[in-house]
C-alpha positions in Angstrom: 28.8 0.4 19.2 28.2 3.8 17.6 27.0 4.0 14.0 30.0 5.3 11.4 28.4 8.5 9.7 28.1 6.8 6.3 26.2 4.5 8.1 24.0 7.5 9.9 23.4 8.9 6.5 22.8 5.2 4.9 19.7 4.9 7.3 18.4 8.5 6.8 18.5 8.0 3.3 16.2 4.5 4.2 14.2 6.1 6.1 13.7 9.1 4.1 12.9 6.5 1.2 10.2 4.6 3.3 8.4 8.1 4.0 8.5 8.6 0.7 6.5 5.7 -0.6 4.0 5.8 2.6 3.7 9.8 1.2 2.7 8.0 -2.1 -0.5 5.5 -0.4 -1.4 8.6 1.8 -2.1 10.6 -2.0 -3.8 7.6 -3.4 -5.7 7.9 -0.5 -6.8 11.2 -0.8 -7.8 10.6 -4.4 -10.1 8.1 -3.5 -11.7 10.6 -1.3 -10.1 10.2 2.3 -8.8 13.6 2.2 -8.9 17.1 1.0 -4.9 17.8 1.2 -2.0 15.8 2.4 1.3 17.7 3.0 4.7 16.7 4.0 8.1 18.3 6.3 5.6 20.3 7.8 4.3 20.1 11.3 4.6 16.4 11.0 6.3 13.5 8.5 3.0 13.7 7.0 0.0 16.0 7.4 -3.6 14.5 6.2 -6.6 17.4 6.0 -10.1 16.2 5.6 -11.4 19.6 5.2 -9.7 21.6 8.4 -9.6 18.6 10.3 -5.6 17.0 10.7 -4.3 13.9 11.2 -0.8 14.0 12.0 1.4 11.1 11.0 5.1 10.5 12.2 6.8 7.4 10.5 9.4 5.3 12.2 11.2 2.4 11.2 13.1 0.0 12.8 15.7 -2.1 11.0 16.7 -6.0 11.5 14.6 -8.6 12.8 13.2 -9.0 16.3 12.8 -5.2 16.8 9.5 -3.8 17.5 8.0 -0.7 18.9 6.2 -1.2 22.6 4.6 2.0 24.7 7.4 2.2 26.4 9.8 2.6 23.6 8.0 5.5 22.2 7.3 7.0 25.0 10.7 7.1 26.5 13.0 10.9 26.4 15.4 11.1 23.6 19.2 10.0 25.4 21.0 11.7 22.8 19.9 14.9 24.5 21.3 16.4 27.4 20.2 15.0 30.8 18.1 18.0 31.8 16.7 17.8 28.3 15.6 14.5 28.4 11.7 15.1 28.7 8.5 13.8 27.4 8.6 16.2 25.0 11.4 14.2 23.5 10.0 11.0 23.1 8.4 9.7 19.8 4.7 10.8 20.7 5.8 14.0 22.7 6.6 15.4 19.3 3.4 13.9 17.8 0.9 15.4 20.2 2.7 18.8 21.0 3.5 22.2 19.1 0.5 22.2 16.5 -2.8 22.8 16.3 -5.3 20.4 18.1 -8.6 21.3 16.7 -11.9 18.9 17.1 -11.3 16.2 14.9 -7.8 15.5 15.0 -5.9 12.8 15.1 -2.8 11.3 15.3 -1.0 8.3 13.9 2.0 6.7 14.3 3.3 4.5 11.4 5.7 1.7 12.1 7.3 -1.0 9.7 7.1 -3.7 12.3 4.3 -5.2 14.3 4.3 -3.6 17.5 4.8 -5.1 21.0 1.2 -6.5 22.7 0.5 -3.0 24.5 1.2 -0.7 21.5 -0.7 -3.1 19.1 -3.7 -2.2 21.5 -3.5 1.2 19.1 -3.1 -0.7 15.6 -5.6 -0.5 13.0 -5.7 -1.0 8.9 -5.2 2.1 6.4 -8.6 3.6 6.4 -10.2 1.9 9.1 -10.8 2.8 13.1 -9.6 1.1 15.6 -10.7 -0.9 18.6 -11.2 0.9 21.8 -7.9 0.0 23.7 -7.6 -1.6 27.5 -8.4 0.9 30.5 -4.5 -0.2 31.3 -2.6 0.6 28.2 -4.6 3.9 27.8 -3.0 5.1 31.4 0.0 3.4 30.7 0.7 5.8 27.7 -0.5 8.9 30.3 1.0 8.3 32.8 5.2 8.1 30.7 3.7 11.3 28.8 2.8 13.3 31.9 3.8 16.9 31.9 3.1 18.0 27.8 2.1 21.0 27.2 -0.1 21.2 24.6 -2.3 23.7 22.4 -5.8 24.6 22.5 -6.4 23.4 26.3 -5.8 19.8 25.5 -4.4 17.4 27.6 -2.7 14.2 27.3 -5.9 12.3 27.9 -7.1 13.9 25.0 -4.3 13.1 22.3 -3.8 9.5 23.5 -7.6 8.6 22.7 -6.6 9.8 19.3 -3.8 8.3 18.8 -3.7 5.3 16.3 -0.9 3.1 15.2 -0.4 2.1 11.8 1.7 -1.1 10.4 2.8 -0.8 7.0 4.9 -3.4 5.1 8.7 -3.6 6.5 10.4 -2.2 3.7 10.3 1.1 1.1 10.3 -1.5 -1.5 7.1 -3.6 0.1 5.2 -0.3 0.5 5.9 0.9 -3.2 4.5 -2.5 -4.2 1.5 -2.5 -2.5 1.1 1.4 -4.5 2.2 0.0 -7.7 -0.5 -2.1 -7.0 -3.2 0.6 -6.9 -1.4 2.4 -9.2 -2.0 -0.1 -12.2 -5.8 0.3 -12.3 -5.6 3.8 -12.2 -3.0 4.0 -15.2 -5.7 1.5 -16.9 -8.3 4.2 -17.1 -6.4 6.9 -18.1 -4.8 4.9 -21.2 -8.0 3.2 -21.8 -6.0 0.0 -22.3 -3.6 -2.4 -20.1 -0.4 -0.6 -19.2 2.8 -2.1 -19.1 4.1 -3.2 -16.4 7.3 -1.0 -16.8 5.1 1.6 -17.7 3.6 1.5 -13.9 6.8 1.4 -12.2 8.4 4.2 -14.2 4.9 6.5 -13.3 5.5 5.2 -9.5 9.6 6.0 -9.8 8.5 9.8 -10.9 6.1 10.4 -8.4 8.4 9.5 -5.6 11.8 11.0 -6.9 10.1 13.8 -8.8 7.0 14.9 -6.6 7.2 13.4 -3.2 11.1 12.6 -2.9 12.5 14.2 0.5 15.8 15.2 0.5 18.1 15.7 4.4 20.0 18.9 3.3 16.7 20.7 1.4 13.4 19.8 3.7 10.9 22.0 2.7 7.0 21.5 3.0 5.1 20.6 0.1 1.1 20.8 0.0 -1.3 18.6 -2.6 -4.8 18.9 -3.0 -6.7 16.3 -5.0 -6.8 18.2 -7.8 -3.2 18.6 -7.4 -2.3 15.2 -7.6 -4.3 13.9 -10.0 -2.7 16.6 -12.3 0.7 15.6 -11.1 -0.3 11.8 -11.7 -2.0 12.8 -15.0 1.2 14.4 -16.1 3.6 11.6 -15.0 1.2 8.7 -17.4 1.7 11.4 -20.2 5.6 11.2 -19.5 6.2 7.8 -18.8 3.7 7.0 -21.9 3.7 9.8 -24.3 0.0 9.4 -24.5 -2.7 12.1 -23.6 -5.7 12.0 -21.9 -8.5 14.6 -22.8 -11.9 14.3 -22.1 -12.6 17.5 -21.8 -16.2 18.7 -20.9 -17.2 16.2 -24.4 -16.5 13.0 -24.1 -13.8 12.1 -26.8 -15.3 9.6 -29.6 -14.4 5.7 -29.8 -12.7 4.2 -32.5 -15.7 2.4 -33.2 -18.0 5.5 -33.1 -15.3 7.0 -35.8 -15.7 4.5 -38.2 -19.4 4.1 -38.1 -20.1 6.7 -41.1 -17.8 4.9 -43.4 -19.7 2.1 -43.0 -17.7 -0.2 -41.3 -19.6 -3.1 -39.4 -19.6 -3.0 -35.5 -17.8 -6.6 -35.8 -15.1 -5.4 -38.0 -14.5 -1.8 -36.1 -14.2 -3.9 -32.8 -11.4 -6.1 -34.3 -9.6 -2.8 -35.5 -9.9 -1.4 -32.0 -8.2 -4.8 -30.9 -5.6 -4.4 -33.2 -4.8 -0.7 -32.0 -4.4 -1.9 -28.8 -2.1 -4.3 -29.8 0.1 -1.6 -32.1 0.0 0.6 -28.9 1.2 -1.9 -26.2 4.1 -3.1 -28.8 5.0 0.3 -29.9 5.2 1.2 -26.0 7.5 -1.1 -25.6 9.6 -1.0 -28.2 13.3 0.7 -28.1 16.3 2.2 -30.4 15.6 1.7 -34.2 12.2 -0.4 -33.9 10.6 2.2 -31.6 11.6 5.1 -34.2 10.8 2.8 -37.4 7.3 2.8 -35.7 7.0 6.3 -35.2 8.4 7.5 -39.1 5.3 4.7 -40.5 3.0 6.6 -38.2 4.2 9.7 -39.5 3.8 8.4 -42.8 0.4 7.5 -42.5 -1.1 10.4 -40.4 0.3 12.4 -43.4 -1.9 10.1 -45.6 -5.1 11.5 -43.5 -4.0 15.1 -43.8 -4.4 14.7 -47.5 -7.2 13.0 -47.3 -9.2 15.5 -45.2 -7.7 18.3 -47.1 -9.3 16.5 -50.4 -12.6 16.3 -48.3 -12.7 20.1 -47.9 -12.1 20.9 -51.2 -14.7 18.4 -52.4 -12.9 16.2 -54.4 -13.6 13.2 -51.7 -17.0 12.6 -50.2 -17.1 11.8 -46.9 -17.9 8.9 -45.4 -17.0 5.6 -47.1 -15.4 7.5 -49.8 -13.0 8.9 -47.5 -12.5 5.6 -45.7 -11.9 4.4 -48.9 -9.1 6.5 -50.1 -7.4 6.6 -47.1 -7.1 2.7 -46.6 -6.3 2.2 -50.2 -3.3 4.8 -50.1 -1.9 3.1 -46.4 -2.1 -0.1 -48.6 0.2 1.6 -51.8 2.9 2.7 -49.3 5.9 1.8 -50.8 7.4 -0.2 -47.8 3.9 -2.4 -47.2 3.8 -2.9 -51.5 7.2 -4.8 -50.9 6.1 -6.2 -47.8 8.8 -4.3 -45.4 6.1 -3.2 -43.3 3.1 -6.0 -43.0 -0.3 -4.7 -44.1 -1.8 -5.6 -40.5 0.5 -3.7 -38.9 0.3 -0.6 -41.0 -3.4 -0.2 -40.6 -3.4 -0.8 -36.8 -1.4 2.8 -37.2 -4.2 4.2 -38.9 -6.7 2.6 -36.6 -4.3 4.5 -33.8 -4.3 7.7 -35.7 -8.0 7.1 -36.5 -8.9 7.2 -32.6 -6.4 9.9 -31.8 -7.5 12.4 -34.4 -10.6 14.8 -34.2 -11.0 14.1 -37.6 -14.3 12.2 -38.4 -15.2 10.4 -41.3 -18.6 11.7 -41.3 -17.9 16.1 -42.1 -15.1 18.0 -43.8 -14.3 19.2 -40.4 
């Protein structure tokens, strides 16, 4: 029975989805140092440089149970084309191994959702490792259905088959995007300095895909990262999804606790504040509607609170140092709203705390 066209498109649309989040690991990947530049809709699904040196990666997927990928499967011509068409350059690793560059080094993968049959399998290995040498057998096997390529740079089928490896990913877009939501949360950790939310993580994962990576049938067009691409392009996605920045710069950015240590604030006390900020920041993150703006007019209220301090610092009328601590606190404690207990005292200083470790502003100068 032939496939309906909405049901054609329904399965692109999967498949285009599962290449997607694969897309996604193969850019982790490459920032922790696997490779120089992965690309996509190029020569290949996916396109991974270390250096000059490609791997090519196709993706297919098969869908219900009991389905698996065996040699002969991908190896076999493409019968929707016409009979005299229906060559090994057809098949699923004819258009892996031929038109593109073979330099030294290459190699070539082919990423299924399924475990394979027992002579395909001979070619599996895990993300990031090599595999085992396959069976004298299997490796002629695969030479002998794929005789007849023409290839570039002199190569032969020999050559692409000992390169070829076979890579088993989850069985669904959804499994694969949990497994990068997984590395995803440690990452997000470090730029915040804190624990994200768990909706923060999936709404950084959801832009990278639909925003950065996200393939579309009627617009294919090749898209190239380096690592300093993508770690912009995930840098810029935490800032989004979390409205926080993240600058180091070429100096290191000051502590919280380094901030208060010219007013005189014990190490003990200065570590509970930085608790508490970490608290405000996690509940104001996920806050919504009128409780997420209430939040944001009190930290209005109190950065403006700092403003006149510093500004009273520069003209001299406030020393610096525990004086300026001083003022500061006391006016956050006169605010109207924490007088009459509307906002709770706790609370309001955990926003100056936040403030405190946001602002270049330092007790210890006029500056």
């Amino acid at each position: 029975m032939s496939l309906a066209p909405a049901d054609g498109g329904r399965r692109s649309r999967r498949g285009f989805l599962y290449q997607d989040a694969v897309t996604l690991l193969d850019c982790l990947d490459m920032l922790d140092g696997h490779w120089t530049e992965v690309s996509w809709e190029d020569l290949e699904d996916i396109i991974c440089l270390q250096g000059t040196v490609p791997v090519y990666r196709q993706v297919k997927t098969v869908e219900g149970p009991g389905k698996s990928h065996s040699v002969a499967r991908v190896c076999q011509p493409d019968f929707a084309k016409k009979h005299e068409n229906r060559t090994a350059e057809t098949s699923y690793l004819g258009k892996l191994f031929i038109g593109k560059p073979l330099p030294e080094g290459t190699r070539f993968t082919l990423i299924v959702n399924e475990t394979p049959a027992a002579d395909l399998y001979e070619f599996a290995c895990e993300r990031g490792r090599t595999r085992d040498p396959v069976s004298a057998a299997v490796r002629q096997k695969v030479i002998d259905k794929l005789g007849g390529l023409k290839l570039q740079d002199e190569r032969d089928v020999d050559w692409c088959v000992d390169r070829l490896d076979v890579l088993v990913e989850a069985r669904t877009s959804d499994q694969v995007e949990d497994e990068a939501r997984r590395r995803l949360t440690p990452m997000v950790r470090t730029y915040l300095g804190q624990e994200p939310l768990v909706a923060e993580v999936k709404e950084v994962l959801k832009r990278l895909i639909s925003v950065h990576i996200g393939r579309k049938a009627a617009e294919l067009r090749s898209v190239r990262h380096t690592v300093d691409d993508f770690r912009a392009v995930f840098e810029d996605a935490v800032q989004r999804v979390t409205g926080q920045r993240h600058d180091g710069g070429l100096e290191r950015l000051m502590t919280l606790q380094e901030k208060l240590r010219p007013a005189g604030v014990l190490a003990e006390e200065a570590d509970r504040q930085h608790e508490a900020m970490l608290a405000f920041r996690r509940y104001q993150r996920s806050s919504l509607g009128a409780e997420r703006q209430r939040l944001a007019d009190l930290s209005d209220k109190i950065y403006a609170i700092c403003q006149v301090t510093a500004m009273q610092r520069r003209g001299g009328l406030i020393g610096a140092g525990e004086p300026a601590y001083r003022e500061t606190v006391l006016a956050v404690c006169n605010l109207p709203e924490v007088v009459s207990n509307e906002v709770p005292l706790s609370q309001a200083l955990a926003v100056l705390s936040d403030i405190t470790a946001r602002c270049q502003n330092r007790y210890e100068d006029a500056s």
